[in-house]
N, C-alpha and C positions, 0 to 999 in steps of 0.2 A: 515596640519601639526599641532601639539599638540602646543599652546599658549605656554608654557613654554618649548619650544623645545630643550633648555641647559638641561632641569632634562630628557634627553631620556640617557645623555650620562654616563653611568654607573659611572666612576671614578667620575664626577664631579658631582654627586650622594652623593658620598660616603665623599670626600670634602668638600661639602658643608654642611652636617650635623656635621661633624669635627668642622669644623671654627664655624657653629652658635652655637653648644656649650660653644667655650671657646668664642663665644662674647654675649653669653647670662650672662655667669657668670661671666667674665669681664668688663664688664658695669658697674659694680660700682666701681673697682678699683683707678679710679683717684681721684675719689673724698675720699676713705675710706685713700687711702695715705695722701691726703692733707691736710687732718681734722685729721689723727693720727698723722701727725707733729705739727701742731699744738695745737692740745691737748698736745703733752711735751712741748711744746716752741711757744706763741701764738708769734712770728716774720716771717715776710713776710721773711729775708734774711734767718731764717732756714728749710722754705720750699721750698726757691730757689737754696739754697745747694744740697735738697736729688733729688729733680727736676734735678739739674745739675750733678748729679753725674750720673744717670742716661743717658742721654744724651749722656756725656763724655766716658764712658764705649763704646757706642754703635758705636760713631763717628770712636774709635779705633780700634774696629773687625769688621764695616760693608764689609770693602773693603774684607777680610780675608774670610768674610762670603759669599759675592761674588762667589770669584773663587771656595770655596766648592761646591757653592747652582751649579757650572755649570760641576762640576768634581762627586758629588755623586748623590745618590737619594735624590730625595727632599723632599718626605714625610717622608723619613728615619729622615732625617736636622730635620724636624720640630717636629718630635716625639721625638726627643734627649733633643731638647730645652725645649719640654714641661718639661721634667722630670726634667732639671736645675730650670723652673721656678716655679713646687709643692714645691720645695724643699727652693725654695728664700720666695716666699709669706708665702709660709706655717711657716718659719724661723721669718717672721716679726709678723705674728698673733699671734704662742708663745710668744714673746717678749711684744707685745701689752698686753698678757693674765696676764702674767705673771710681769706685772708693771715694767721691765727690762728695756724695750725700751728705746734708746735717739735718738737725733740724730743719732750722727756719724755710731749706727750699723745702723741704717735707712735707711743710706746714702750708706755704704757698699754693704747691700742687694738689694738697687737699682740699682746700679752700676753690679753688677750678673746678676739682671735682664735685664737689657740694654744689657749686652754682650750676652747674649741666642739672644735679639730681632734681634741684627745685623746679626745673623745666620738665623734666620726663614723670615725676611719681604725679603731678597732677593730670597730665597725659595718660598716661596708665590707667588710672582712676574714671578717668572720662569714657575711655576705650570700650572698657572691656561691656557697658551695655549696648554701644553698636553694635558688638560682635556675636552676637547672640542673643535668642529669645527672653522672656521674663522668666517659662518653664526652666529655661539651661543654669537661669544663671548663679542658680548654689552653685550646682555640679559646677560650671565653667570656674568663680571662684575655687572651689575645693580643688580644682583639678591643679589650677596654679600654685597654688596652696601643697599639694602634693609634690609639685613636681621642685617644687624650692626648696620644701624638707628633706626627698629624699637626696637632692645632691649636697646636702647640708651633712646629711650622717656622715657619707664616707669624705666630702671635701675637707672640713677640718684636721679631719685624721693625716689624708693625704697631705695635706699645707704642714701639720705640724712637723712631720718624718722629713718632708721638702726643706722646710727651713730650718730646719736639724743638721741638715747634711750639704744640702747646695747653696742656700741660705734663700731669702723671700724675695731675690727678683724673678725668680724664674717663677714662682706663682703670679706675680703681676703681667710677666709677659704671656702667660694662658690666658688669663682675664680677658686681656686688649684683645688678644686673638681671636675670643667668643664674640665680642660683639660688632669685631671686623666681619664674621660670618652672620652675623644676625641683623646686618644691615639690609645687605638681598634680601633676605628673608622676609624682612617688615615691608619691604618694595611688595609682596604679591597680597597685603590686602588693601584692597577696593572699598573704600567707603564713600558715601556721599559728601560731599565737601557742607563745612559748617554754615548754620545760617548766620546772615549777613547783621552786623553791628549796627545798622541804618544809624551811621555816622558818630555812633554815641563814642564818649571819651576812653580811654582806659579807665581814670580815676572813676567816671559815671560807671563803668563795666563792676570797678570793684566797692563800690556802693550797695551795687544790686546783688552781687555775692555775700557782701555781709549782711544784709535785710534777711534774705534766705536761712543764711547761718545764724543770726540771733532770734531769729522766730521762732528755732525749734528747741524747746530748754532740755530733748535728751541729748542733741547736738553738741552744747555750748559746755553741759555740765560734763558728760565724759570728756572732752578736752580740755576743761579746769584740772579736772582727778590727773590725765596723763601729761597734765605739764610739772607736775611734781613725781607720779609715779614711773616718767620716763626721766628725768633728770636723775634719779637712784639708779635707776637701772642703766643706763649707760655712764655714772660713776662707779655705782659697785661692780657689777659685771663686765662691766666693757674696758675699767682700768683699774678696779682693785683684783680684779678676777688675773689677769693675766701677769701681774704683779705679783700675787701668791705666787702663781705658776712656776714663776720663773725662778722664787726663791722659798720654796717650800718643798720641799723633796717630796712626801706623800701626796704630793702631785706631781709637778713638774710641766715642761713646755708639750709636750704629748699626750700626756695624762688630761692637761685640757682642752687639747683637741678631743679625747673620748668625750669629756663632759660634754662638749658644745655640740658634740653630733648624738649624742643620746636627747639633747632637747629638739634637734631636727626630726632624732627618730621618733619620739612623740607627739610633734604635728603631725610629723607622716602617718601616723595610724587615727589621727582621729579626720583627717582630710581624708582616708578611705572611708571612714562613717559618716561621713559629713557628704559624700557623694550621694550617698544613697535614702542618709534618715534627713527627715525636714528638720530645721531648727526654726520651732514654731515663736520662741520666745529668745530672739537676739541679741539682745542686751543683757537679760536679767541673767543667763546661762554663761553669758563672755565676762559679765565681770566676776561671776564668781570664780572662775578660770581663771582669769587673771590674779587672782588674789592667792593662788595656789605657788607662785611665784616665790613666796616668802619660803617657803623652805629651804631649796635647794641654795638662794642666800644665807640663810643663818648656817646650814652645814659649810656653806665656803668659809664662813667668820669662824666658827669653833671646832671643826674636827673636816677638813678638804682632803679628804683620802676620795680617790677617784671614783671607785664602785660605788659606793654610798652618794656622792652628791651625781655621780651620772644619774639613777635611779631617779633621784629626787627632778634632776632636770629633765628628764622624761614626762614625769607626769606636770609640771609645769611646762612643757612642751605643750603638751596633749590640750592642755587651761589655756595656754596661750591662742593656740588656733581655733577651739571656741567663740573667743573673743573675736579674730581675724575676719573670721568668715562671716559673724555675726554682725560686724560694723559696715563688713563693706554689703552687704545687702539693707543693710536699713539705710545706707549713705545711697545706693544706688535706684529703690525701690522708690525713696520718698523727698526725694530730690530732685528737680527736675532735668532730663538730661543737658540740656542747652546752657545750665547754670553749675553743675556739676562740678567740672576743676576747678572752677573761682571757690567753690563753697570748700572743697576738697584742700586746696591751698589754705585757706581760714582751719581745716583741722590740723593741715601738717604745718600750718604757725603756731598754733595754739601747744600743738602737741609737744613742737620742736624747742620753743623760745628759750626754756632753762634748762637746755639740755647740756651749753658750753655751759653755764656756771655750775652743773652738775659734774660734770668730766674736771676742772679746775678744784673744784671744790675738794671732791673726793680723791686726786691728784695729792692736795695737800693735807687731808685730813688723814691717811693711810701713811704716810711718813711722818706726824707729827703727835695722831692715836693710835691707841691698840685697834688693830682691822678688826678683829674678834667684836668688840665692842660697838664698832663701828658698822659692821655689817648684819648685827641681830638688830641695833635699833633698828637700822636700814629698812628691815625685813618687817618690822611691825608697824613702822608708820605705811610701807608699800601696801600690807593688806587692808591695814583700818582704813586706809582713803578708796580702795577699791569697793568695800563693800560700804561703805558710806552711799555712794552714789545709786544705791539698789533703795533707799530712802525716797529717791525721787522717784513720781509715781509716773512720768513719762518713759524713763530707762526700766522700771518694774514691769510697767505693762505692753511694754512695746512688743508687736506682733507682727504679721507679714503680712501681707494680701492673700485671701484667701483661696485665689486662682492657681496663686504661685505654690501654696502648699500642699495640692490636691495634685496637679499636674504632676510638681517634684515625684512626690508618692508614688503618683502612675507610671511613672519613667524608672523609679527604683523596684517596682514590682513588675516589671514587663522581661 
């Protein structure tokens, strides 16, 4: 059997060239957003605003986006959203061009973008077991998974020297351009059209999603843990991190482009092992991974010299896609697929919900405490809740089907 046995399967062929577009040219976006806020407004709370607005948007259509991603076609969903998000990014780079820009429209046009994502990531989520067998679908996960880390290494880099020098509209007008081409693209896969709602409600659709979602207590309880551990993480990292950056010379606005692509480069290397070895225990393995996180935070709070916390976010790279690939095969294996993005929306609620009073919180906590201080607690409560949830004996003993582990095997040994 051919080593990358997922690209025999034509749709997911067609797929994957899709998404590595717009996550080639999306690679730089967080960072050309973060650095165009504060080039209007160098304040931590006005990059936690457009951050939160963002979020906010997406928290209120995901569940919405749900029961669509399980009522139409879902590459149709995700072509639609593209077109809202040319039209948002594209909307912010005029504005950048054109010296217009402030916040508040910044914040507006996040907010657009966020409601497109709550329609495409549970789409996405639904997808990708059309597109391929149960054998594929590590590999086809890992493969996504790989191909999002490696444009992560060099995109940051690129984005940081970009908005150094020409400043971050022109990263946002690459972005729009990826997924103007990745529209065709999702046009050549062919799926069977969804079965029929036999007249049920939305509200009845999203009922039957949550029954799903609270019956399973490994479910419900990793999405407890990542509603506080992702609120940290995109406070500490996503705006005390760039905050340093920008005023911390032993780093600087480049320096954390190295950091962030050394955490791409450590998915990237465990998404090639992850091709090939089985991950027989998916949860118990992903949250200790995730709990690895806490380092390369307490280096940012007490000593953010670049080579030292790249390293460290490397190997919390490496933890993190543990976790990634690990979630999305226990979400995809033991779920049903028909019910799928509705259940999938219930984790990116759960996931998402404090994630603006995260961004807000730590916005104001980083100008009113020591970061130092601020960023070790940070770091210790992120890991004690990560491995807390290894306590429950559903996320401890969670396994895979034993078809799918043996096949994987034959595929990586062939």
């Amino acid at each position: 059997m051919h080593r990358l046995a997922a690209m025999q399967d034509r749709n997911f062929r067609w797929f994957f060239l899709a998404r590595a577009l717009t996550l080639v040219t999306g690679s730089m976006s967080a960072i050309a957003l973060a650095f165009a806020v504060l080039e209007i407004d160098n304040d931590a709370r006005s990059l936690s605003i457009v951050l939160a607005a963002f979020t906010i948007s997406n928290i209120v259509f995901v569940l919405f986006g749900g029961v669509v991603a399980d009522r139409l076609p879902r590459a149709l969903i995700i072509q639609s959203c593209y077109v809202v998000d040319i039209l948002s990014v594209g909307a912010m780079a005029a504005l950048l061009f054109t010296g217009t820009a402030t916040v508040p429209l910044l914040a507006v046009l996040s907010a657009i973008n966020g409601a497109s994502s709550a329609f495409v990531l549970p789409a996405m989520q639904g997808i990708i077991p059309q597109l391929t067998t149960p054998a594929h679908l590590q590999q086809a996960n890992a493969m996504l998974s790989f191909v999002r880390s490696a444009v992560t290494i060099g995109g940051p880099v690129i984005a940081g020297v970009l908005v150094a020098t020409a400043g971050p509209a022109w990263a946002m007008v690459v972005q729009a351009a990826g997924w103007l081409l990745a529209i065709p693209v999702l046009a050549l896969v062919k799926l069977p059209p969804p079965a029929g709602t036999g007249g049920a409600t939305m509200f009845h659709d999203l009922r039957v999603g949550w029954h799903e979602f609270w019956s399973r207590s490994w479910l419900w309880t990793i999405v407890l843990a990542f509603m506080v551990m992702n609120a940290i993480h995109v406070g500490a990292w996503g705006v005390v991190g760039p905050y340093i950056a920008k005023n911390d010379d032993r780093l600087g606005i480049s320096g954390w482009g190295w950091v962030v692509s050394a955490e791409g480069a450590g998915v990237l290397v465990m998404t090639l092992l992850l091709m090939w070895v089985p991950l027989r225990r998916p949860l118990r393995y992903g949250m200790i991974g995730m709990a690895v996180f806490a380092l390369p935070l307490t280096l940012l709070g007490v000593h953010p010299a670049v080579v030292l916390l790249a390293m460290a976010a490397f190997v919390a790279g490496a933890g993190a896609e543990v976790f990634a690939t690990g979630w999305n095969l226990a979400m995809m294996e033991n779920v049903p697929g028909e019910k799928l993005s509705r259940v999938a929306s219930y984790d990116m609620l759960g996931s998402f919900v404090v994630m603006p009073i995260g961004t807000l919180v730590y916005g104001w906590l980083v100008t009113h405490a020591d970061p130092a201080t601020v960023l070790t607690t940070s770091a210790v409560l992120y890991a004690t809740i990560a491995l807390v949830t290894l306590l429950v004996p559903a996320v401890w003993r969670m396994g895979r089907p034993a078809a799918a582990v043996v096949e994987h095997a034959e595929v990586a040994d062939s």
